[in-house]
Backbone and ligand atoms as CSV (ligand in chain L), in Angstrom:
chain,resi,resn,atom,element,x,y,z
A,1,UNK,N,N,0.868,-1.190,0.000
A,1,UNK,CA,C,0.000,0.000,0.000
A,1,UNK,C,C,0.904,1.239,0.000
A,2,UNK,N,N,0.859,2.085,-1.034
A,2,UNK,CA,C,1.597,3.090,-0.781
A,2,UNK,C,C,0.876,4.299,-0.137
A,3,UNK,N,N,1.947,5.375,-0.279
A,3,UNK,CA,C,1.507,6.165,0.122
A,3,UNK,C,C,0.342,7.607,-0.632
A,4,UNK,N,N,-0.908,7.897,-0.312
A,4,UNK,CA,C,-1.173,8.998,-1.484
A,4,UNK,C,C,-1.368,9.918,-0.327
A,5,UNK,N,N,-0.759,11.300,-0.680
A,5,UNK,CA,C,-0.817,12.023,-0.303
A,5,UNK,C,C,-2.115,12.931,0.122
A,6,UNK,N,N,-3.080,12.555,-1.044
A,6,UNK,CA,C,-4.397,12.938,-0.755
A,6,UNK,C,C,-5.398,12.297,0.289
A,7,UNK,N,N,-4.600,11.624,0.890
A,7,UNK,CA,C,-5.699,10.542,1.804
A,7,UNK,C,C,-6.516,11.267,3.100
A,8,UNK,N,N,-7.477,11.018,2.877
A,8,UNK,CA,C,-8.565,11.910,3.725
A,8,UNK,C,C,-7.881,11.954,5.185
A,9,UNK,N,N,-6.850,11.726,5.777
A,9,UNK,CA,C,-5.994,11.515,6.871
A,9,UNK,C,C,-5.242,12.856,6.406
A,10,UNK,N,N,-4.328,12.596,5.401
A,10,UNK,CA,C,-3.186,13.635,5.496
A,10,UNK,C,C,-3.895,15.175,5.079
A,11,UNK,N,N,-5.373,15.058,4.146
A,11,UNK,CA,C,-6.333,16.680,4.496
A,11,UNK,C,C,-6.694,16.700,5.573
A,12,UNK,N,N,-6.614,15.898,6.715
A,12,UNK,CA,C,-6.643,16.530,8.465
A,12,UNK,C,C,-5.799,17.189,8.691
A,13,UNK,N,N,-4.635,16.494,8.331
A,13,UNK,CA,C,-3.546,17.011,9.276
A,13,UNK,C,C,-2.968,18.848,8.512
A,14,UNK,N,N,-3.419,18.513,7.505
A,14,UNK,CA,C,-2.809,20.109,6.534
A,14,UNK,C,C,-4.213,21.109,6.907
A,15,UNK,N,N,-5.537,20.765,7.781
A,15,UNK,CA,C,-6.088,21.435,7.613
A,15,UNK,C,C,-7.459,21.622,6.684
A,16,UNK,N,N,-7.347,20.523,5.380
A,16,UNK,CA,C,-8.388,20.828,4.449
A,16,UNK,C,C,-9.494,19.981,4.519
A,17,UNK,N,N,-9.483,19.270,5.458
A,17,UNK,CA,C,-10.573,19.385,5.583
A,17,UNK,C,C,-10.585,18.598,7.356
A,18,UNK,N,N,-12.038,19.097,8.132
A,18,UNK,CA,C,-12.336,19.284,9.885
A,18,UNK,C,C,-12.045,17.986,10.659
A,19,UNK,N,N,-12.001,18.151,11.831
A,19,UNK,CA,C,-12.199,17.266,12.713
A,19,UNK,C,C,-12.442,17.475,13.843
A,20,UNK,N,N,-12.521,16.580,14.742
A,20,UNK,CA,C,-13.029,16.910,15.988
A,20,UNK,C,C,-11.912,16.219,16.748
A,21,UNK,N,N,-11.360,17.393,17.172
A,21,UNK,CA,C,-10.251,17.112,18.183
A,21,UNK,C,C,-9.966,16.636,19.239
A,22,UNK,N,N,-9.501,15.385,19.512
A,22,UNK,CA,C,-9.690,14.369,21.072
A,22,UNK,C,C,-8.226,15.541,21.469
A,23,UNK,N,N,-6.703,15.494,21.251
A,23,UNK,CA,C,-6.098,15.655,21.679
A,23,UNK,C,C,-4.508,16.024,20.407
A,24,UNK,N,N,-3.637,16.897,20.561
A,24,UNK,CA,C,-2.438,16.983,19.660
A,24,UNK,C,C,-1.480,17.120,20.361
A,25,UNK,N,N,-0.375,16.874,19.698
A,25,UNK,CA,C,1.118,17.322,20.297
A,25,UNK,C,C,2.429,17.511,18.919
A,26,UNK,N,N,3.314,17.222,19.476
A,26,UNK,CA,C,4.121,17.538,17.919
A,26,UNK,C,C,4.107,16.401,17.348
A,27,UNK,N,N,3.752,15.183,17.609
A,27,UNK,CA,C,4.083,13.864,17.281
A,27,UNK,C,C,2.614,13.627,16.467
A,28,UNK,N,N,1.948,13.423,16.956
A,28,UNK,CA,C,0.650,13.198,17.192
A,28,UNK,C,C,-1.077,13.851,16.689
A,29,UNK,N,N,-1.951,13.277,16.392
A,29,UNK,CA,C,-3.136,14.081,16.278
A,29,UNK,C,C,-4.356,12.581,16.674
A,30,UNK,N,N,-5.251,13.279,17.375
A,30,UNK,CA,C,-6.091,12.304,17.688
A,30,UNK,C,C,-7.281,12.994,17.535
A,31,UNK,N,N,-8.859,12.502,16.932
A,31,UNK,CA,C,-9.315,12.994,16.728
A,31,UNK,C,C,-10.573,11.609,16.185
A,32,UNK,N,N,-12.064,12.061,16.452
A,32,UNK,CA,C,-13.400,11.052,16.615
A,32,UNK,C,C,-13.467,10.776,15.449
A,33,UNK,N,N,-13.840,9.396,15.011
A,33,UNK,CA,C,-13.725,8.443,14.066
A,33,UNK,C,C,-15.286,9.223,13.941
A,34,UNK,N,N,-15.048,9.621,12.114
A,34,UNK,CA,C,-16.515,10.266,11.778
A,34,UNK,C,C,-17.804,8.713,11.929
A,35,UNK,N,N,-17.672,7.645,11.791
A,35,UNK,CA,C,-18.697,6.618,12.049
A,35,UNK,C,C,-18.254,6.026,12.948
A,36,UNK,N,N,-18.567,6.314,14.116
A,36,UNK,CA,C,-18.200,5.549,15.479
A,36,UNK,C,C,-18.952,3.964,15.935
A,37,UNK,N,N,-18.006,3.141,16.143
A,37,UNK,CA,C,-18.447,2.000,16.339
A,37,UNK,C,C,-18.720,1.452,18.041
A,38,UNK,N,N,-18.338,2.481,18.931
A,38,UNK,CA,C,-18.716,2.147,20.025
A,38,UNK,C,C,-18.635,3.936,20.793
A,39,UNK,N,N,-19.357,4.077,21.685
A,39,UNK,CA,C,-19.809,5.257,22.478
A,39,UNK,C,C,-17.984,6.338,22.170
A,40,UNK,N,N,-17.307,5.287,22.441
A,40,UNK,CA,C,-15.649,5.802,22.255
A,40,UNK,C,C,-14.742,5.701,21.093
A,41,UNK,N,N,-15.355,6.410,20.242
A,41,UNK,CA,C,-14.238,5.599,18.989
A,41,UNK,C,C,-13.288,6.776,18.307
A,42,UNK,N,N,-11.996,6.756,18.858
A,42,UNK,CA,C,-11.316,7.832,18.063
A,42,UNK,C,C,-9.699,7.379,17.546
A,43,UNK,N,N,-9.533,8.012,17.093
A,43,UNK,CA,C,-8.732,7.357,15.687
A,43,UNK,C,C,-7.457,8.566,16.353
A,44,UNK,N,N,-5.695,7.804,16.396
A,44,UNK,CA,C,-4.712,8.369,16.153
A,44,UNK,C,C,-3.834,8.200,15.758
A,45,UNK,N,N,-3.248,9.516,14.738
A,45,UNK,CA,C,-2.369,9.049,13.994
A,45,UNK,C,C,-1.071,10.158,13.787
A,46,UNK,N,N,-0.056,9.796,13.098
A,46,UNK,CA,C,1.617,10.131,13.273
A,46,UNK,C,C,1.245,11.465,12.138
A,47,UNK,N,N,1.799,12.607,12.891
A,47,UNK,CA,C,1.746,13.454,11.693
A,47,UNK,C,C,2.907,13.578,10.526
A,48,UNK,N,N,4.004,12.592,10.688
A,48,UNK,CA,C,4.367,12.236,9.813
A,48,UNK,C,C,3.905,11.207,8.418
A,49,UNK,N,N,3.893,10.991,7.315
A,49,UNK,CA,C,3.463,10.419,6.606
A,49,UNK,C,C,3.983,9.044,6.494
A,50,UNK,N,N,3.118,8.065,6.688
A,50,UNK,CA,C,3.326,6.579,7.166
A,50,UNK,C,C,2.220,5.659,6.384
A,51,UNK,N,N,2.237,4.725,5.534
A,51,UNK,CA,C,0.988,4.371,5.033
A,51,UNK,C,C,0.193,3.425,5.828
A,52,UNK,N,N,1.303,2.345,6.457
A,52,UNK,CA,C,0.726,1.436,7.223
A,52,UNK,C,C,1.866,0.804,8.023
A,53,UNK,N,N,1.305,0.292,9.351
A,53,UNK,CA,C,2.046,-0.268,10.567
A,53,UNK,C,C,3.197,-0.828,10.155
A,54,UNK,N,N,3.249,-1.430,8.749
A,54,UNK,CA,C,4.673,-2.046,8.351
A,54,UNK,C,C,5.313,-0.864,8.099
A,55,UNK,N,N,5.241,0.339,7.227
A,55,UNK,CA,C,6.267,1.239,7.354
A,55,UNK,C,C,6.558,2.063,7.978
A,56,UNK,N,N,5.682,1.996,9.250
A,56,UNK,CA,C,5.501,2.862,10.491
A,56,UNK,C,C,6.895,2.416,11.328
A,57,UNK,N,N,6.590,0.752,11.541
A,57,UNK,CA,C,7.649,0.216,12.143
A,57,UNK,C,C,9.030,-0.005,11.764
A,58,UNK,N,N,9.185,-0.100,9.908
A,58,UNK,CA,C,10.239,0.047,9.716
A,58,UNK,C,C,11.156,1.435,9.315
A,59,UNK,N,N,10.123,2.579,9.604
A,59,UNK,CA,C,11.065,3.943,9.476
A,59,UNK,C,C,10.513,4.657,10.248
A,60,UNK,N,N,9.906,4.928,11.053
A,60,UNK,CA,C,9.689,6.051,12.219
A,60,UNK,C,C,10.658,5.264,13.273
A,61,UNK,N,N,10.994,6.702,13.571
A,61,UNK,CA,C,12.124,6.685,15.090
A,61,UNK,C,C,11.072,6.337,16.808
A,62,UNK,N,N,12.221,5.443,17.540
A,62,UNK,CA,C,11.466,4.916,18.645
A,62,UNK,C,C,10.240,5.987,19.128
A,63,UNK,N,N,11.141,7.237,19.113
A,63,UNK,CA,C,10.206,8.140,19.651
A,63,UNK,C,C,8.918,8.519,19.197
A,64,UNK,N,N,8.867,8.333,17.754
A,64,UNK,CA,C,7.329,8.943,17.141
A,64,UNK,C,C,6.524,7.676,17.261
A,65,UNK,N,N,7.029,5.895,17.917
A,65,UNK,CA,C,6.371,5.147,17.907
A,65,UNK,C,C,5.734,4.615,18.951
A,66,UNK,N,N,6.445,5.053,20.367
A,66,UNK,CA,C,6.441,5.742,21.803
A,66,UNK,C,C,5.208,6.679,21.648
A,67,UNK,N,N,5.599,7.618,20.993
A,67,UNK,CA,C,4.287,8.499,21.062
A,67,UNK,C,C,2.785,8.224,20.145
A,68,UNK,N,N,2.755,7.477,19.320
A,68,UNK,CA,C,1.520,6.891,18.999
A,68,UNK,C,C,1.094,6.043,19.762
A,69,UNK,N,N,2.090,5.007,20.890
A,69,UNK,CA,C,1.209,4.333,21.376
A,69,UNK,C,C,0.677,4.959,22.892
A,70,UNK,N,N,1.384,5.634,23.228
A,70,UNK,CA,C,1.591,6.748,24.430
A,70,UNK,C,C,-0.098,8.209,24.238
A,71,UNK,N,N,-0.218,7.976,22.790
A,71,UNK,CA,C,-1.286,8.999,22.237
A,71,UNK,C,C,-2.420,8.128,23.032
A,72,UNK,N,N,-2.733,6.785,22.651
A,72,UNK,CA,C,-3.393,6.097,22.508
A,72,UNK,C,C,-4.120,6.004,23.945
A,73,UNK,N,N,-3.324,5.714,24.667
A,73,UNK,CA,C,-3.537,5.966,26.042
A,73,UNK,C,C,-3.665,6.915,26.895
A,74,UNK,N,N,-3.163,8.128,26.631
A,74,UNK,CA,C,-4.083,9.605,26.509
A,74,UNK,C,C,-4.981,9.661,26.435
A,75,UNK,N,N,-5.462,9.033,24.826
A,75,UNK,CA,C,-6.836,9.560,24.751
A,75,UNK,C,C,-7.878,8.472,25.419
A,76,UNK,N,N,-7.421,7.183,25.446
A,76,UNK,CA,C,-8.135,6.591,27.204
A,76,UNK,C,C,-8.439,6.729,28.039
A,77,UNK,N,N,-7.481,7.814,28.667
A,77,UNK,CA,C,-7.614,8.560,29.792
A,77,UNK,C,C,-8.501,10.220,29.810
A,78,UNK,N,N,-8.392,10.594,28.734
A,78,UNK,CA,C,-9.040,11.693,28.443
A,78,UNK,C,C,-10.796,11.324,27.874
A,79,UNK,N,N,-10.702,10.079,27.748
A,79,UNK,CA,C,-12.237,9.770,27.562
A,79,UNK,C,C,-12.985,9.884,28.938
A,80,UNK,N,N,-12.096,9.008,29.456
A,80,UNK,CA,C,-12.093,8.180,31.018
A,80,UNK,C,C,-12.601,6.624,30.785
A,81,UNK,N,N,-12.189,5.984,30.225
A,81,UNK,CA,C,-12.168,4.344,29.860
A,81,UNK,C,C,-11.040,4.065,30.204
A,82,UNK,N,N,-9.990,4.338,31.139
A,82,UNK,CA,C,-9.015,3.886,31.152
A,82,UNK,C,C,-8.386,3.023,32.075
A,83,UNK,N,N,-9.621,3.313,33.040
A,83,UNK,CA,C,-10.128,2.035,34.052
A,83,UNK,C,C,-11.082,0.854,33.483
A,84,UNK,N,N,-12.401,1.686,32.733
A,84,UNK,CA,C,-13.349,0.666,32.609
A,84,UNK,C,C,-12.784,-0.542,31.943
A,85,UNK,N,N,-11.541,-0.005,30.427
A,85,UNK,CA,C,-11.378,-0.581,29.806
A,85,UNK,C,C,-11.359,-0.261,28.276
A,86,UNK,N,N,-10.796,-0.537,27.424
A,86,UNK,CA,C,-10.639,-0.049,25.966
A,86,UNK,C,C,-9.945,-0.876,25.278
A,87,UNK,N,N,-10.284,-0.924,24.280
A,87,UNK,CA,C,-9.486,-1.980,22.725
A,87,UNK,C,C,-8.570,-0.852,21.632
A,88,UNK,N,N,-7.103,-1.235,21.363
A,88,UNK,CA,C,-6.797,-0.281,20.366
A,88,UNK,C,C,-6.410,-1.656,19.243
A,89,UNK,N,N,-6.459,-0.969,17.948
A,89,UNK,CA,C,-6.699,-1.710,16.461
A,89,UNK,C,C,-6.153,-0.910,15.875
A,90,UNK,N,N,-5.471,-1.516,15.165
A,90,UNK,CA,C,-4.627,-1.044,14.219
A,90,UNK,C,C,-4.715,-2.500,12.620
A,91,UNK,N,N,-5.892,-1.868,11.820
A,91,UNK,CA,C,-5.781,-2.579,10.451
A,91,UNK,C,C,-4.881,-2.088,9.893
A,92,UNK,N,N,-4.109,-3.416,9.170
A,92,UNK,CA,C,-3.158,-3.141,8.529
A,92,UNK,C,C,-3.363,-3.843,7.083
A,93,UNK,N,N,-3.457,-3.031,5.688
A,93,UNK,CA,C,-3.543,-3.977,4.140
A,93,UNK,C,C,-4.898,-4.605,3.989
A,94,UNK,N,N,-5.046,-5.068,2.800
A,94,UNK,CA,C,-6.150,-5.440,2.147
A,94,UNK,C,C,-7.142,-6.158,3.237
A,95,UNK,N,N,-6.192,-7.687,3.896
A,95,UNK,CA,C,-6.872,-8.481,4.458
A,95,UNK,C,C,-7.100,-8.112,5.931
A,96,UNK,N,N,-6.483,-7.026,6.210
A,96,UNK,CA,C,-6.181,-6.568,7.384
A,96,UNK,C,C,-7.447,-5.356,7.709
A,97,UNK,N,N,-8.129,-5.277,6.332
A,97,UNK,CA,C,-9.241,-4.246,6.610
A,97,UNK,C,C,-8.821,-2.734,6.651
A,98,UNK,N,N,-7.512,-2.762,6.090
A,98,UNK,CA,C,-7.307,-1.471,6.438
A,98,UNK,C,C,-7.887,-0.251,4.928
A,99,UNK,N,N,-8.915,0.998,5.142
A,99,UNK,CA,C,-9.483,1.535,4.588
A,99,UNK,C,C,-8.520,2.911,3.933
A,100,UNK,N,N,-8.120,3.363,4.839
A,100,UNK,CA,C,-7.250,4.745,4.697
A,100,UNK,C,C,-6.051,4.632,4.948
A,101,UNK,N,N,-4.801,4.601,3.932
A,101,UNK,CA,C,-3.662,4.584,3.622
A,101,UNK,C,C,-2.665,5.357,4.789
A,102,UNK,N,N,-2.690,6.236,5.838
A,102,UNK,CA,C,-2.026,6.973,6.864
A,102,UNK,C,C,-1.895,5.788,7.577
A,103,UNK,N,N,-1.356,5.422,8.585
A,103,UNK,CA,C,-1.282,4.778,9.636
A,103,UNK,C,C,-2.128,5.648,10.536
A,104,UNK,N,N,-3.040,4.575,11.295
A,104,UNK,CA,C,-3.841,4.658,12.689
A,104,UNK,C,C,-4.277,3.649,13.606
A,105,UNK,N,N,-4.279,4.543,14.652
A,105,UNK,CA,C,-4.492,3.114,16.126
A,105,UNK,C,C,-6.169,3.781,15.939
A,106,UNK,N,N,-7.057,2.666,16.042
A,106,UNK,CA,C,-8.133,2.929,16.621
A,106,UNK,C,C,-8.440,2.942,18.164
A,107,UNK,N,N,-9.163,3.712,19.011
A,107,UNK,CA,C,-9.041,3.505,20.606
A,107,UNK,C,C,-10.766,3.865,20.798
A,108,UNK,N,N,-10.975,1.962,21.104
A,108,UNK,CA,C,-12.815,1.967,21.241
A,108,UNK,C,C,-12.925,1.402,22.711
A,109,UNK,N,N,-13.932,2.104,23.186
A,109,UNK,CA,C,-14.402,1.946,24.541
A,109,UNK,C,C,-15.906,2.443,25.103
A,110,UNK,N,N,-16.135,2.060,26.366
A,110,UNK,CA,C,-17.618,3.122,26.247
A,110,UNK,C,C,-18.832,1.735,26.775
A,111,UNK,N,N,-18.379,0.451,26.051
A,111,UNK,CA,C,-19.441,-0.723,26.246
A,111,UNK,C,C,-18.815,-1.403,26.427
A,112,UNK,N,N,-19.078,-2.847,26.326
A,112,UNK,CA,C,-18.321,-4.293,26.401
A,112,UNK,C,C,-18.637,-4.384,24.989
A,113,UNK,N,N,-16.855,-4.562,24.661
A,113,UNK,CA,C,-16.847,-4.822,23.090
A,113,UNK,C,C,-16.749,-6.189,22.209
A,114,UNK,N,N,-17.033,-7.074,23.298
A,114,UNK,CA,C,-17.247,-8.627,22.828
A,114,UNK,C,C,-15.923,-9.037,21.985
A,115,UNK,N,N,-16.084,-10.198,21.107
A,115,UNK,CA,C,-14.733,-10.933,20.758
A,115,UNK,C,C,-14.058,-9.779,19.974
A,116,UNK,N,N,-13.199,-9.830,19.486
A,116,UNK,CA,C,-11.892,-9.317,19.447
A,116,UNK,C,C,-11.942,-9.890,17.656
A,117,UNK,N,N,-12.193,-10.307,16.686
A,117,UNK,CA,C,-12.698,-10.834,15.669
A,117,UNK,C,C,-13.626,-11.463,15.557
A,118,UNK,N,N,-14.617,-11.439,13.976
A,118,UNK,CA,C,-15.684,-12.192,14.227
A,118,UNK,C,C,-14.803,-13.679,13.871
A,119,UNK,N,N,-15.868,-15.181,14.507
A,119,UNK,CA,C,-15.235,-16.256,14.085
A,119,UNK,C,C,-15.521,-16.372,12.142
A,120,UNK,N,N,-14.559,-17.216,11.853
A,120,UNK,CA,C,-14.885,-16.998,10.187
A,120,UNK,C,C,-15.729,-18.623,10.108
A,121,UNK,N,N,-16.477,-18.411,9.076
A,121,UNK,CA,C,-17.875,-18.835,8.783
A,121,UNK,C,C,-17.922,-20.202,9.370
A,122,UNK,N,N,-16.494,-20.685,8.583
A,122,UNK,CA,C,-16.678,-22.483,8.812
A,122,UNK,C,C,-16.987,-23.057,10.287
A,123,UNK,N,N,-16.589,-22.092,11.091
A,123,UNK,CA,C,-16.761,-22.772,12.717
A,123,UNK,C,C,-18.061,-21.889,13.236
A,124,UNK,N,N,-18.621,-21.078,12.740
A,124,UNK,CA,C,-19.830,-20.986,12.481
A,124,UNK,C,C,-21.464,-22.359,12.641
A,125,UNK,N,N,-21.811,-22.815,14.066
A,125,UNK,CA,C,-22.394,-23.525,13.935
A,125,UNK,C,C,-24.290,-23.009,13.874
A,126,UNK,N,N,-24.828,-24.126,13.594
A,126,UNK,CA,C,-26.302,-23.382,13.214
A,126,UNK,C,C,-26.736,-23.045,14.628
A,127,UNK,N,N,-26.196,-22.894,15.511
A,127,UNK,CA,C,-27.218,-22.422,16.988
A,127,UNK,C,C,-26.455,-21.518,17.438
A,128,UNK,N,N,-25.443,-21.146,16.855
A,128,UNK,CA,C,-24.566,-19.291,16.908
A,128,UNK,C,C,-25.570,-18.327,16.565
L,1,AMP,P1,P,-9.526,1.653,8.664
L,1,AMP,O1,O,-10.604,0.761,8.099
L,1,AMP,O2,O,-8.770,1.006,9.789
L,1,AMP,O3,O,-8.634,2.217,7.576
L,1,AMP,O4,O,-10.282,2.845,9.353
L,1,AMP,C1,C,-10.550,4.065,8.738
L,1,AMP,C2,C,-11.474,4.819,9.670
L,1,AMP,O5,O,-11.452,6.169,9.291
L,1,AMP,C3,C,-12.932,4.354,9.640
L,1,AMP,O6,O,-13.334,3.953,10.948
L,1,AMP,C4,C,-13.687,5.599,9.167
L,1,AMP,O7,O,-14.945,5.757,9.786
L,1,AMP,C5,C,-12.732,6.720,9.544
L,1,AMP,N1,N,-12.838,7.949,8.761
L,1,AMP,C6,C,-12.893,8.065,7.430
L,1,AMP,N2,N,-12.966,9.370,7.084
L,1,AMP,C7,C,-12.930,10.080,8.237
L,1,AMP,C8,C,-12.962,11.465,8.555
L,1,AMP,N3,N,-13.058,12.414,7.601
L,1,AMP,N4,N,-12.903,11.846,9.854
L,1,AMP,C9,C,-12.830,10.899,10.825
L,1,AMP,N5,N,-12.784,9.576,10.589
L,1,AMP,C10,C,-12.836,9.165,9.320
């Protein structure tokens, strides 16, 4: 997945187009996932340009990777789920579900967010 510069991620970060601001720093921008999947769903990501977790990890410095996951838990705490509890996700590539080319941690909380993947079909029995 490369990188496009136009990705509705990197018009956040330049400004062109809004968001709703959980939290920023120099590293960092966090900000509410426009279709929220649980009471808590906000999305953060490196304001450097990164397409996905593989090139996140193989060229951002410890520190900008420290601070995405360090964001993440901020904005846990700035929800206040950080007791109740929270899930962070990070899709990565086609099979990985990943939609928008920037690198992002998702950070959902708010309910009980049940399994962690759905099971895939075959173990799927008829009284599921
Ligand atoms: P992913 O499938 O992991 O790439 O997730 C992309 C996420 O970005 C989805 O949860 C979308 O709802 C969210 N999203 C897309 N456009 C925007 C936007 N303009 N502002 C906030 N979140 C967005």
């Amino acid at each position: 997945m490369s990188y496009d510069p136009n990705n509705v991620f990197a018009r956040i970060l330049r400004g062109e187009l809004p968001c709703k601001k959980v939290l920023e720093d120099t590293e960092i921008l966090a900000f509410e996932d426009i279709q929220p999947q649980a009471p808590v769903h906000v999305l953060v990501i490196p304001k450097k340009s990164y397409a996905t977790l593989n090139d996140f990890c193989e060229q951002a410095s410890d520190g900008e990777i420290a601070a995405l996951i360090r964001g993440a838990h901020r904005v846990a705490k700035a929800r206040g789920v950080e007791q109740s509890g929270y899930r962070i996700l990070v899709n990565t590539g086609p099979e990985g579900g990943q939609e928008v080319p920037h690198v992002h941690v998702h950070v959902f909380g708010g309910r009980r967010l049940g399994r962690m993947v759905p099971k895939p079909p075959e173990s799927v029995s008829k009284t599921d």
